[in-house]
TORDRENSE-706327 format. One line per 3 residues: their letters; for each residue z, y negated, x negated of N, C-alpha, C. Coordinates in nm, 4 decimals, decimal comma, always signed. Each point is the difference from the previous one (the first is absolute). Example, Ala and Ser with C-alpha at 12.3 -4.5 7.8 and 13.67 -1.06 7.14 Angstrom:
<nodes>
as	+0,7800:+0,5690:-1,3190:+0,0000:-0,1190:+0,0890:+0,0000:-0,1200:-0,0900  -0,0720:-0,1050:+0,0350:+0,0060:-0,1190:-0,0820:+0,0730:-0,1090:+0,0770
</nodes>
This chain:
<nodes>
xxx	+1,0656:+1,1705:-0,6728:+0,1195:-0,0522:+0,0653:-0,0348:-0,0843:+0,1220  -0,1403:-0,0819:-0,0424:+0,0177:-0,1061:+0,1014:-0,1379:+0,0828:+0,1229  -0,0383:+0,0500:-0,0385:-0,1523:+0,0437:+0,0953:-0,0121:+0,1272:+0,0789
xxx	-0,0417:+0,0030:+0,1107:-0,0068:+0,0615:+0,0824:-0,1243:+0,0345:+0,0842  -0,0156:+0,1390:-0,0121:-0,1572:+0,0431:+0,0343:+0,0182:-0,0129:+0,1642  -0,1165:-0,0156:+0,0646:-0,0265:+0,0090:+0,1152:-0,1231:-0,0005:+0,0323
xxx	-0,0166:+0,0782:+0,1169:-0,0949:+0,0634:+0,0781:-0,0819:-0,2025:+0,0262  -0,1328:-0,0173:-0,0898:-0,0367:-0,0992:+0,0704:-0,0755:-0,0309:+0,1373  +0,0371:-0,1109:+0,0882:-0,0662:-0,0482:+0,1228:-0,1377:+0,0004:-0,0522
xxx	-0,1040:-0,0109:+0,0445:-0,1089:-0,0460:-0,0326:-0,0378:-0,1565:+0,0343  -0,0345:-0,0608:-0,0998:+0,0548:-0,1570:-0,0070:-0,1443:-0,0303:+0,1534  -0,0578:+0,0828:+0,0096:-0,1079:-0,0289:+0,1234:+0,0598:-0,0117:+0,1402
xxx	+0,0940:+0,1042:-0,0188:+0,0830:-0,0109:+0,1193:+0,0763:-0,1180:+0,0284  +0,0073:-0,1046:-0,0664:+0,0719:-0,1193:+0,0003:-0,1284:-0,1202:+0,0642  -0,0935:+0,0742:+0,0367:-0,1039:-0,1309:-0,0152:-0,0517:+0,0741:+0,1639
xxx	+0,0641:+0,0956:+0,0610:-0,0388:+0,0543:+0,0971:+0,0622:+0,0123:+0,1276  -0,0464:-0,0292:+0,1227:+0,0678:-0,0116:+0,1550:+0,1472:+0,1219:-0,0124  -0,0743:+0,1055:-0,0502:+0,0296:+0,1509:-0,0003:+0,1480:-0,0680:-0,0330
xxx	+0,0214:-0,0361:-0,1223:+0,1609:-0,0123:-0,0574:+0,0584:-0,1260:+0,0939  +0,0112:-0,1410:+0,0255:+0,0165:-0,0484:+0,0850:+0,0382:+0,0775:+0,1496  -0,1045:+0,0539:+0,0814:+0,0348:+0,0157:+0,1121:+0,1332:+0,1240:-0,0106
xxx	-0,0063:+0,0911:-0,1405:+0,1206:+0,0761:+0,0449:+0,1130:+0,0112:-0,1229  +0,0285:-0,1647:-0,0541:+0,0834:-0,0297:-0,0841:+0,0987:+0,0293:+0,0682  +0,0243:-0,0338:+0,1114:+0,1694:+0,0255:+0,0501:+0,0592:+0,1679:-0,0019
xxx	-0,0834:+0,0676:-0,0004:+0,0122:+0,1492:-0,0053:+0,0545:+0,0907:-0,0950  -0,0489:-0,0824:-0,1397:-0,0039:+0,0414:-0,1164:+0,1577:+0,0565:-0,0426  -0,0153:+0,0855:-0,0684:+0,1636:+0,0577:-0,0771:-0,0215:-0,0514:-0,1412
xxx	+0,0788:-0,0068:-0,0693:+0,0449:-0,0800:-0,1301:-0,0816:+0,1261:-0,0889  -0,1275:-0,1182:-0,0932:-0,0575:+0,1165:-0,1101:-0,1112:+0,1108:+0,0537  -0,0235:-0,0467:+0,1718:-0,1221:+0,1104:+0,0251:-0,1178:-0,0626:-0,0050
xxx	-0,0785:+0,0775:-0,0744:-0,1640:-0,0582:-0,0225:-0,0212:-0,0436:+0,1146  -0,1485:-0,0362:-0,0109:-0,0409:-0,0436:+0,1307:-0,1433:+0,0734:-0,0005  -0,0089:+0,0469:+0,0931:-0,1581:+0,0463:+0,0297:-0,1150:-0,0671:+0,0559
xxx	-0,1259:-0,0152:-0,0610:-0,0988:-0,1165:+0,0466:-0,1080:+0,0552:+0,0302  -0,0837:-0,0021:+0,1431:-0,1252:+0,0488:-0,0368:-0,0636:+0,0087:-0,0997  -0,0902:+0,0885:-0,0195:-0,1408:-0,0278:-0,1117:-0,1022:-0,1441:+0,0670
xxx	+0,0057:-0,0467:+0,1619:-0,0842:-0,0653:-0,0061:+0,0385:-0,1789:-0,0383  +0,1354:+0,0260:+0,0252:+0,0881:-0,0876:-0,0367:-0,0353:-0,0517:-0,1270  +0,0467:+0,1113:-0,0876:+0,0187:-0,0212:-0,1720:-0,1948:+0,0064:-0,0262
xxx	-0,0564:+0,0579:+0,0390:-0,1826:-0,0643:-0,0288:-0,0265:-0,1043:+0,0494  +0,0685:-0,0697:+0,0879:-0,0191:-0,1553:+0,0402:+0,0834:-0,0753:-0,1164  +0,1184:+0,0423:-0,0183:+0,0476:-0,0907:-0,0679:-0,0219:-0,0083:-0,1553
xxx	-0,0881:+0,0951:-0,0303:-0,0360:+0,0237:-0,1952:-0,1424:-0,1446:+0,0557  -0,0884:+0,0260:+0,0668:-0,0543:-0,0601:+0,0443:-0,0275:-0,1470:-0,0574  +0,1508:-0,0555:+0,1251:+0,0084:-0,1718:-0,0231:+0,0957:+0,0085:-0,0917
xxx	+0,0479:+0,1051:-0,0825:+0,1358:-0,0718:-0,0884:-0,0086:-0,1068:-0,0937  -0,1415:-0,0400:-0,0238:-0,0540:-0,1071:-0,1316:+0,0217:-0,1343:+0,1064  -0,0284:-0,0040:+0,1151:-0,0080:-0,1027:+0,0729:+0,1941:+0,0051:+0,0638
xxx	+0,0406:+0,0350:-0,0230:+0,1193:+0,0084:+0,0999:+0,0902:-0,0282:-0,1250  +0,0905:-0,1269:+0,0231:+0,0874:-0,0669:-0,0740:+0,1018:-0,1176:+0,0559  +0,1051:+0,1303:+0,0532:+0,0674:-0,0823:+0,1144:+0,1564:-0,0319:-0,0798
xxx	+0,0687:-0,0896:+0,0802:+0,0987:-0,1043:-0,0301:+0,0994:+0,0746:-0,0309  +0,0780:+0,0224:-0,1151:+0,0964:+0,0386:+0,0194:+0,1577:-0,0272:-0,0184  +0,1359:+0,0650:+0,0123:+0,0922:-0,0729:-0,0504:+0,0139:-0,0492:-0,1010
xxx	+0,0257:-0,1280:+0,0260:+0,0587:-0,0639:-0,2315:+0,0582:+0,0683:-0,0706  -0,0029:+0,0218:-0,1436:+0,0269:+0,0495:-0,0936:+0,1862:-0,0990:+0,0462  +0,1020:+0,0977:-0,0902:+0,1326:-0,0370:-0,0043:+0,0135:-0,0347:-0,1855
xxx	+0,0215:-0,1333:-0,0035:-0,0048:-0,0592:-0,1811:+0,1392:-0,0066:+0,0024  +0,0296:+0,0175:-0,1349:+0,1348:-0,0187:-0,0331:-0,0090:-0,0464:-0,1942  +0,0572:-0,0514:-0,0312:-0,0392:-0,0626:-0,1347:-0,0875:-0,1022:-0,0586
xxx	+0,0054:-0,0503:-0,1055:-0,0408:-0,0623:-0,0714:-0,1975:+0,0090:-0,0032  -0,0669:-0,1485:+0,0605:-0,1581:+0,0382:+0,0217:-0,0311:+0,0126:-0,1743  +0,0902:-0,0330:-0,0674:-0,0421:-0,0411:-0,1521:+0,0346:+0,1027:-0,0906
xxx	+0,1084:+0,1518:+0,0882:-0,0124:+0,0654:-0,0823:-0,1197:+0,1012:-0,0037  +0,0580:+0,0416:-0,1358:-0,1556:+0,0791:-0,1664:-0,0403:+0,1475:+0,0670  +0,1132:+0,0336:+0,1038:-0,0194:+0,1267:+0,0653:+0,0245:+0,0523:+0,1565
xxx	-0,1034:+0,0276:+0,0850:+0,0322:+0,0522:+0,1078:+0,0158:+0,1154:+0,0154  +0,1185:+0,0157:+0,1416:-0,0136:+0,1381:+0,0276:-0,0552:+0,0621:+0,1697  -0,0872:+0,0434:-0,0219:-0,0317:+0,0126:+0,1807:+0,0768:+0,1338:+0,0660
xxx	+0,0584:-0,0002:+0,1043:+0,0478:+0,1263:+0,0979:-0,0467:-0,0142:+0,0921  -0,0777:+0,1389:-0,0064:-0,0300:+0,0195:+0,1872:+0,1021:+0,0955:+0,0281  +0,0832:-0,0061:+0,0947:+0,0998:+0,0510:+0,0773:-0,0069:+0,0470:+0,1432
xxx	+0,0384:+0,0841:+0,0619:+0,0645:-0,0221:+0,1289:+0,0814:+0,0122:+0,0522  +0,0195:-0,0652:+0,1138:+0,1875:-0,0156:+0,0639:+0,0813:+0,0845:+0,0120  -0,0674:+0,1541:+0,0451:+0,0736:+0,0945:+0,0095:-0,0444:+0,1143:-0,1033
xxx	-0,0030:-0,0159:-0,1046:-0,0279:+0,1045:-0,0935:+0,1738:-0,0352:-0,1083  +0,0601:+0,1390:+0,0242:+0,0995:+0,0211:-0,0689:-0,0027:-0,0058:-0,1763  -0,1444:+0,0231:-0,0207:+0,0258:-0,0261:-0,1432:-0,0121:-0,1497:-0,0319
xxx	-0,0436:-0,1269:+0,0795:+0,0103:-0,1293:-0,0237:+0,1007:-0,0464:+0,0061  +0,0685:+0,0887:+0,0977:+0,1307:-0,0579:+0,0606:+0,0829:+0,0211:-0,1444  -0,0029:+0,1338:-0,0597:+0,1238:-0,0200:-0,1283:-0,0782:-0,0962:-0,1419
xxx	-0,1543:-0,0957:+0,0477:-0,0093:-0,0198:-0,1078:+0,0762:-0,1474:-0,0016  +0,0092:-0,0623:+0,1197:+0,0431:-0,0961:+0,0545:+0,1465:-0,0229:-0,0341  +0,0553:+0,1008:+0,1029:+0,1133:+0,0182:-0,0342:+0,1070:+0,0091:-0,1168
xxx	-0,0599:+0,0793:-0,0401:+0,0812:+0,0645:-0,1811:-0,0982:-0,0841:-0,1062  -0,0700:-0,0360:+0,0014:-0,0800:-0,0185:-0,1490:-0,0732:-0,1485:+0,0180  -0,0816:-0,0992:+0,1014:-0,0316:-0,0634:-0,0096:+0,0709:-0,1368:-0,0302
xxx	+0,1828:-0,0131:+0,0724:+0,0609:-0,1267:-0,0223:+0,0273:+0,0408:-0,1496  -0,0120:+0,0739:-0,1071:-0,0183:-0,0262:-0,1436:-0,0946:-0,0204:-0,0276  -0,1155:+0,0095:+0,0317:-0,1376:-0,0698:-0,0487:+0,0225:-0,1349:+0,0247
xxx	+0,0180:-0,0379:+0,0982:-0,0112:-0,1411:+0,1054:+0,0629:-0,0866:-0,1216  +0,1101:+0,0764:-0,0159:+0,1488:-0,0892:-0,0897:-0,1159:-0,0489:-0,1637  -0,0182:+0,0854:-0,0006:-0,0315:-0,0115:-0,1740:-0,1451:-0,0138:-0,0308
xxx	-0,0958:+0,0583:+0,0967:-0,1483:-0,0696:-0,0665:-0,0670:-0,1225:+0,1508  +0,0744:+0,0176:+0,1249:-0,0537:-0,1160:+0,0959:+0,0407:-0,1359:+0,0238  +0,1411:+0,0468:-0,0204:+0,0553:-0,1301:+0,0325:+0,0276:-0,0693:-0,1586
xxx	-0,0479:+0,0450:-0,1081:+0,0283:-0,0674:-0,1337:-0,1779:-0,0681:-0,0051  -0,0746:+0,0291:+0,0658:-0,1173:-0,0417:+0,0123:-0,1290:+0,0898:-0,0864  +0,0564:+0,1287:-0,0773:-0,0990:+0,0488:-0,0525:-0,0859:+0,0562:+0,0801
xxx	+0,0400:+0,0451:+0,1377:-0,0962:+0,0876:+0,0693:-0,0110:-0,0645:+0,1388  -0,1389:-0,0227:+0,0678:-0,0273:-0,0031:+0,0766:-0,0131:+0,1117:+0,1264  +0,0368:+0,0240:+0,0711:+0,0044:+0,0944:+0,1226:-0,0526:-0,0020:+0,1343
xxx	-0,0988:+0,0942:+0,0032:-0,0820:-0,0090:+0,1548:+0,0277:+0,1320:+0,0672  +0,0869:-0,0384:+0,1240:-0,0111:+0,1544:+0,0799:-0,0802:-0,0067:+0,0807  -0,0732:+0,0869:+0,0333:-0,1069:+0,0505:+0,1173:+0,0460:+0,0944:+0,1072
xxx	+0,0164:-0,0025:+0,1047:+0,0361:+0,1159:+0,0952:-0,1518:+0,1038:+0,0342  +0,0364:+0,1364:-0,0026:-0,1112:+0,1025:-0,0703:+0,0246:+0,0952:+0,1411  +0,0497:-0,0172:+0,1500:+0,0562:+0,0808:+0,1017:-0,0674:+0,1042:-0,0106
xxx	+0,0761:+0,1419:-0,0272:-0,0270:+0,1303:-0,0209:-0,0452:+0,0254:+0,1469  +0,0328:-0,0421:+0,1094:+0,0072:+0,0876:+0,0849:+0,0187:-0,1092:+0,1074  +0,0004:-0,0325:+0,1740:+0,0290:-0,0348:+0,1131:+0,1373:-0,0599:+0,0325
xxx	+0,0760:+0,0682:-0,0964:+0,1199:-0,0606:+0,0424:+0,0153:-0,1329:-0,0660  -0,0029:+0,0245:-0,1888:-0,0368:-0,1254:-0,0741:-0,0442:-0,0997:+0,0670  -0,1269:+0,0346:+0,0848:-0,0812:-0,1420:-0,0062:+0,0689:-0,0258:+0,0972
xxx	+0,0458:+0,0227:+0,1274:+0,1052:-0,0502:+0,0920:+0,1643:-0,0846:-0,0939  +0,0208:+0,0847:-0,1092:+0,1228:-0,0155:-0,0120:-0,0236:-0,1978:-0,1354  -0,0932:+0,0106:-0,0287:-0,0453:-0,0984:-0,0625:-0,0370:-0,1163:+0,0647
xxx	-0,0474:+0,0312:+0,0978:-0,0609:-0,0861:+0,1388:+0,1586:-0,0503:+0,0361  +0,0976:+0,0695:+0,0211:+0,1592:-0,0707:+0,0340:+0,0089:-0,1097:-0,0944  -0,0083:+0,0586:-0,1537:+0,0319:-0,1089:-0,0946:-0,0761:-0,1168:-0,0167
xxx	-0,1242:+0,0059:+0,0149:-0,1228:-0,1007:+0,0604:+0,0784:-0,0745:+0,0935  +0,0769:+0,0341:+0,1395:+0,0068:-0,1337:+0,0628:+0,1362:-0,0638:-0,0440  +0,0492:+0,0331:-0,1244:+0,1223:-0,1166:-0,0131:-0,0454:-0,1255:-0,1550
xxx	+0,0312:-0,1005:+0,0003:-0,0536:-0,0543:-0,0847:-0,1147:+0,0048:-0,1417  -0,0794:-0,0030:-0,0409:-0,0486:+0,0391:-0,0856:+0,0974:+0,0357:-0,1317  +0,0580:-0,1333:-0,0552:+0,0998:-0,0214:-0,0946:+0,1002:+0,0678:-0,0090
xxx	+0,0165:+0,1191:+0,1204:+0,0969:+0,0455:+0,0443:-0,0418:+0,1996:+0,0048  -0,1337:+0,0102:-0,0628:-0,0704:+0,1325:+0,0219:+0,0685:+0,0492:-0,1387  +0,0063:+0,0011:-0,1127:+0,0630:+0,1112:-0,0868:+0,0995:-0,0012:+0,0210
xxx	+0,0987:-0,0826:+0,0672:+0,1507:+0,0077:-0,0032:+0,0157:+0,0979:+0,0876  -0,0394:+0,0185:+0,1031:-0,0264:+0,0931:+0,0857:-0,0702:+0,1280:-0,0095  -0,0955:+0,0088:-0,1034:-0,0335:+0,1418:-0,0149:+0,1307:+0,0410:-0,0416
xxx	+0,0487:-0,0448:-0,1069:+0,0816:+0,0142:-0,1076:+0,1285:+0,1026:+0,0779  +0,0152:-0,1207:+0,1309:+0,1240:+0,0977:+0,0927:-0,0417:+0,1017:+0,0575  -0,1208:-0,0210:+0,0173:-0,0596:+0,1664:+0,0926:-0,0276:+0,1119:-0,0585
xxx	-0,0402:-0,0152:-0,1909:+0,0288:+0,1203:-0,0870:+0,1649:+0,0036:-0,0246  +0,0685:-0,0645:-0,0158:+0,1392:-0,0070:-0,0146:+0,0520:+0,1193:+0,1169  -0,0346:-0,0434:+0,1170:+0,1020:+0,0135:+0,1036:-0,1134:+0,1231:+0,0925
xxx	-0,1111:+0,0535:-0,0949:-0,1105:+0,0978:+0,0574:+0,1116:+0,0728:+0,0880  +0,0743:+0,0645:-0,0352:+0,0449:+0,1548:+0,1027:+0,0586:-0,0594:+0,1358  +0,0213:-0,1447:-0,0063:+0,0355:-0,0610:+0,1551:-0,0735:+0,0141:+0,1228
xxx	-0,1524:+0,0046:-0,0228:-0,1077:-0,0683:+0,0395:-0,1323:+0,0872:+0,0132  +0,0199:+0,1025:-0,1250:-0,1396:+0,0413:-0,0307:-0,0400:+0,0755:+0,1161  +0,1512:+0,0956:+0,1081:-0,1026:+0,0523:+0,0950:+0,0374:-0,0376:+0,1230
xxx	+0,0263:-0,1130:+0,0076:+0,0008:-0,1011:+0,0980:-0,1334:-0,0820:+0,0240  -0,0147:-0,0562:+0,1020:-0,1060:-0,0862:+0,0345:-0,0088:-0,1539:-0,0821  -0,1130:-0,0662:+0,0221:+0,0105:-0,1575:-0,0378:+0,1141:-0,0530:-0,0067
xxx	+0,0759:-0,0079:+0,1255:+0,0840:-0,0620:+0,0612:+0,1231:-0,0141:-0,1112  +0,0184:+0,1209:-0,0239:+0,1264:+0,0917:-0,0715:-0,0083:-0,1208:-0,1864  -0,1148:-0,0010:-0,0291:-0,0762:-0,0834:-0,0911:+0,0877:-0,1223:+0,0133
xxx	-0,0918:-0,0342:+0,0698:+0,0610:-0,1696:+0,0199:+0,1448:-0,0506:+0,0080  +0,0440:+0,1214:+0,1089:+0,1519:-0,0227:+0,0155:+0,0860:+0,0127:-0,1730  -0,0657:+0,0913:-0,0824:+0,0310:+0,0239:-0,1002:-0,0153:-0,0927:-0,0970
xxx	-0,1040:-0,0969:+0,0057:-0,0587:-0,0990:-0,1153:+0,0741:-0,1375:+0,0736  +0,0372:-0,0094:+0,0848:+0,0176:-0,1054:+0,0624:-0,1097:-0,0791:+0,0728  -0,0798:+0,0707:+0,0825:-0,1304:-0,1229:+0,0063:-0,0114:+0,0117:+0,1383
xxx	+0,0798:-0,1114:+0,0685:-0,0533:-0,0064:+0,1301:-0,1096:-0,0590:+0,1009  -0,1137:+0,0154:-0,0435:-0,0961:-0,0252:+0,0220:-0,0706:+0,1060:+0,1166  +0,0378:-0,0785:+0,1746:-0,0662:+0,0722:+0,0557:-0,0851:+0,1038:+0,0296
xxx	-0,1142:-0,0345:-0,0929:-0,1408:+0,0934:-0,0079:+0,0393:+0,1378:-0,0360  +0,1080:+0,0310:-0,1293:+0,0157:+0,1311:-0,0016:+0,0537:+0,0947:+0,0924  +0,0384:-0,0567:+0,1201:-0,0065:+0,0838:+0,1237:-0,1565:+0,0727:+0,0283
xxx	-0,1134:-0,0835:-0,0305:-0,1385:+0,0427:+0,0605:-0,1119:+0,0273:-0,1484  +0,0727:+0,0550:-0,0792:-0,0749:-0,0417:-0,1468:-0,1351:+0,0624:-0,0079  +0,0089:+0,1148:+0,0537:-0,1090:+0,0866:-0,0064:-0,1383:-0,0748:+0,1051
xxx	+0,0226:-0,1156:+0,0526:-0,1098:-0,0376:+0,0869:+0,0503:-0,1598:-0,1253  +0,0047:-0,0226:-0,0525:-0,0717:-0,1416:-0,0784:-0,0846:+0,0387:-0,1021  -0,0853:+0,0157:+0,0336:-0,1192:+0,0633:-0,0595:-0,0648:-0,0946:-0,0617
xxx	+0,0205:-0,1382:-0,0032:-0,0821:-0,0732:-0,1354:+0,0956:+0,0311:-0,1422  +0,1372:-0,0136:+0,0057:+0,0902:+0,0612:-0,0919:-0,0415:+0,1273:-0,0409  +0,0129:+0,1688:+0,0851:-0,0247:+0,0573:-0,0324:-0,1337:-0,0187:-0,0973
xxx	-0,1047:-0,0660:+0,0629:-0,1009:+0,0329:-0,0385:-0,0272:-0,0120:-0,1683  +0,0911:-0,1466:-0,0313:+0,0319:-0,0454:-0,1062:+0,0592:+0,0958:-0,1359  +0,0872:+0,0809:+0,0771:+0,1027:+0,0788:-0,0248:-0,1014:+0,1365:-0,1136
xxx	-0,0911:+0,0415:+0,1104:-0,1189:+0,0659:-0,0468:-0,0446:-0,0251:-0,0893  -0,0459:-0,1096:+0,0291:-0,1339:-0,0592:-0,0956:+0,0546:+0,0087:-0,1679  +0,1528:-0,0323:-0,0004:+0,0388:+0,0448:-0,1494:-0,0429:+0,0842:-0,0489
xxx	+0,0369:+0,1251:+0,0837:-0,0411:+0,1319:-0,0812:-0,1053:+0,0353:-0,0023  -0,1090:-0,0396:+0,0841:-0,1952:-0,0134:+0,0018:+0,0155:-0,0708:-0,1669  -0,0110:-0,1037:+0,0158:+0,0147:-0,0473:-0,1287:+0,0071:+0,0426:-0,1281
xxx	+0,1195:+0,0778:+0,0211:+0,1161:+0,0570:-0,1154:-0,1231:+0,0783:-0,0490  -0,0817:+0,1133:+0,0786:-0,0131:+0,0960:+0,0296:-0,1330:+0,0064:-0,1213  -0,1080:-0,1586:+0,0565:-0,1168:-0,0071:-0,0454:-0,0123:-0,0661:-0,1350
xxx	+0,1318:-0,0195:-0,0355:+0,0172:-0,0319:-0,1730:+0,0401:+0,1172:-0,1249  +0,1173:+0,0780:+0,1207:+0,0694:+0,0882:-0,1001:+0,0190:+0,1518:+0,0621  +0,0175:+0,1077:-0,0761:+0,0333:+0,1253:+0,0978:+0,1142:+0,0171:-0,0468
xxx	+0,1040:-0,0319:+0,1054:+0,1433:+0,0035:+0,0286:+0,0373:+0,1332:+0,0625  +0,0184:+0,0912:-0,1152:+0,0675:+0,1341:+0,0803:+0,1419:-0,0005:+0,0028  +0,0566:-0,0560:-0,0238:+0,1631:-0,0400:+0,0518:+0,0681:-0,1135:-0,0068
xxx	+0,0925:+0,0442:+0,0678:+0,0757:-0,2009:-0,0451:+0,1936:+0,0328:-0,0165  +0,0242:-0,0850:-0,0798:-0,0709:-0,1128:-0,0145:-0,0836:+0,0050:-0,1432  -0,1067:-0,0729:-0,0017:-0,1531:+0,0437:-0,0871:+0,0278:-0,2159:-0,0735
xxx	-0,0092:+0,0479:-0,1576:+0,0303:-0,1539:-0,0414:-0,1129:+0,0186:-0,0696  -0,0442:-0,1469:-0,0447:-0,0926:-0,0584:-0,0804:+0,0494:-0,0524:-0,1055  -0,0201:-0,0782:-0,1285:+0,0378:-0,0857:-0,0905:-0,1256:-0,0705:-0,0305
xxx	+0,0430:-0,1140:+0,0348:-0,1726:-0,1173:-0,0464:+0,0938:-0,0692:-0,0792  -0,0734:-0,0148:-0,1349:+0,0493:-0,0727:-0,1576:-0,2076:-0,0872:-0,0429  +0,0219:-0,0843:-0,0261:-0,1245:-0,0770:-0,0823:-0,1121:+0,0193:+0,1072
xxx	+0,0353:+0,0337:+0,1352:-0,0871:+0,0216:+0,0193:-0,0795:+0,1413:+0,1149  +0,0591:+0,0812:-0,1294:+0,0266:+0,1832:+0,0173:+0,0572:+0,0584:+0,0651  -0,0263:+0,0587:+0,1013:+0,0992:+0,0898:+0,0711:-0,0334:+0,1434:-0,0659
xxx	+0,1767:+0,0593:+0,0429:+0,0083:+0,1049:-0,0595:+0,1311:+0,0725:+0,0865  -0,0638:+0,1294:+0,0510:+0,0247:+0,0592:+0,1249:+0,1135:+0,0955:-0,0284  +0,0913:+0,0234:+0,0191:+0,1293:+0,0736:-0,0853:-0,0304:+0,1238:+0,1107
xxx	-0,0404:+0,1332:-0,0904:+0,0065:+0,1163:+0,0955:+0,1812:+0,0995:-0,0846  -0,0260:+0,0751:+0,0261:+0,0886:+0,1146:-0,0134:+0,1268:-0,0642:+0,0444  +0,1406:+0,1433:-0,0566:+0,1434:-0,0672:+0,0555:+0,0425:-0,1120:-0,0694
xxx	+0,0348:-0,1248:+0,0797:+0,0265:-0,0877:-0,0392:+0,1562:+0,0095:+0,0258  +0,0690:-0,0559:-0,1035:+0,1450:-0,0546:+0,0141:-0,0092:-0,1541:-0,0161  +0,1439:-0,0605:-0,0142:+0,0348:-0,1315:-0,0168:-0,0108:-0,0753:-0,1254
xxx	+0,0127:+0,1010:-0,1257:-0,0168:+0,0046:-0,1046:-0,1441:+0,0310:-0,0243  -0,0752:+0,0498:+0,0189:-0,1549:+0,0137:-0,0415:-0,0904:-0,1365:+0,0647  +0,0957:-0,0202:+0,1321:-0,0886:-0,1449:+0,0560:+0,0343:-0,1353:-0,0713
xxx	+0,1086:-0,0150:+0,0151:+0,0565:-0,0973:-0,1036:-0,0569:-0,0029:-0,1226  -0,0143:+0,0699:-0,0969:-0,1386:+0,0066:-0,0850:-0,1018:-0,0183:-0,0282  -0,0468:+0,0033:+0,1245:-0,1557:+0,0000:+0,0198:+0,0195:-0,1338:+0,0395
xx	+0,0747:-0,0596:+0,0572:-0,0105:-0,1897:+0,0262:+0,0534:-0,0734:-0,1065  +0,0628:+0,0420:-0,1131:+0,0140:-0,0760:-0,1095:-0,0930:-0,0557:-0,1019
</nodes>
């Protein structure tokens, strides 16, 4: 219900000039292609290379017995209905009662994401899930519209998303999630959850519904 296969980026390409210099180009969901000398430089230093990335988004109780991790991205339609339809009943009954702790991660499939995340980046921090929240809500406004279309949509008037694709310490940030994501876990779709209990994480594969997840956090 909730997961969705996709063609993966190669998380190298995130650590490379190659994706940067022709992020603005990109169509929603197209790989990216990287040299070989590129990706043999970058297997290389990847032990040494451990760059900054966006904060994790917390929501819940630090004291509750169970977390749940999501890596997501902004424009993937299957996050959007998990958001939408199924997550404000989780929220209601295991986050905001304090049993479950909640970490979203942004996981950008693709060029547009990391641009379209980079919008939500420049409006308050405190103010970043409320705003994903409207941009899976209100996806078909926006999705094949530019930044701009974004912001106007989330409410965030914050200059910069006129020029988003050149704030490149953000972007860079933006990246570095899914480098990250990449060198812990193999994320073949999203949105892709975790469950850490005592300790333990425990990686929920197959079709998930609302009812099988809810379960698994009790």
């Amino acid at each position: 219900m909730f997961k969705k296969n996709i063609k993966m980026i190669s998380m190298l390409a995130f650590i490379s000039s190659f994706f940067i210099t022709h992020l603005s180009a990109l169509a929603p969901q197209q790989p990216v292609s990287v040299p070989q000398k590129t990706i043999k430089e970058a297997k290389e230093n990847d032990k040494a290379y451990n760059p900054d990335e966006l904060p994790d988004i917390v929501l819940g109780s630090p004291d509750a017995k169970v977390t749940l991790i999501e890596y997501s991205s902004i424009n993937c339609s299957h996050c959007a209905s998990f958001h939408t339809d199924d997550f404000p009943k989780l929220k209601k009954q295991l986050i905001d009662t304090g049993k479950v702790r909640f970490i979203y991660r942004h996981f950008p499939l693709d060029g547009q994401a990391v641009l379209a995340m980079g919008v939500i980046a420049l409006a308050p921090q405190e103010q970043w899930f409320d705003k994903i929240c409207i941009a899976y809500e209100k996806m078909n406004q926006w999705i094949n519209e530019g930044p701009l279309k974004l912001a106007q949509v989330c409410g965030i008037t914050n200059q910069a998303c006129k020029d988003i694709k050149n704030q490149t310490a953000l972007v860079d940030r933006i990246m570095a999630k899914r480098y990250n994501a990449e060198r812990q876990y193999d994320i073949p779709y999203t949105p892709f959850f975790i469950v850490v209990r005592n300790g333990k994480q425990e990686i929920l594969t197959g079709e998930l519904t609302l009812e099988i997840l809810m379960d698994k956090l009790k």
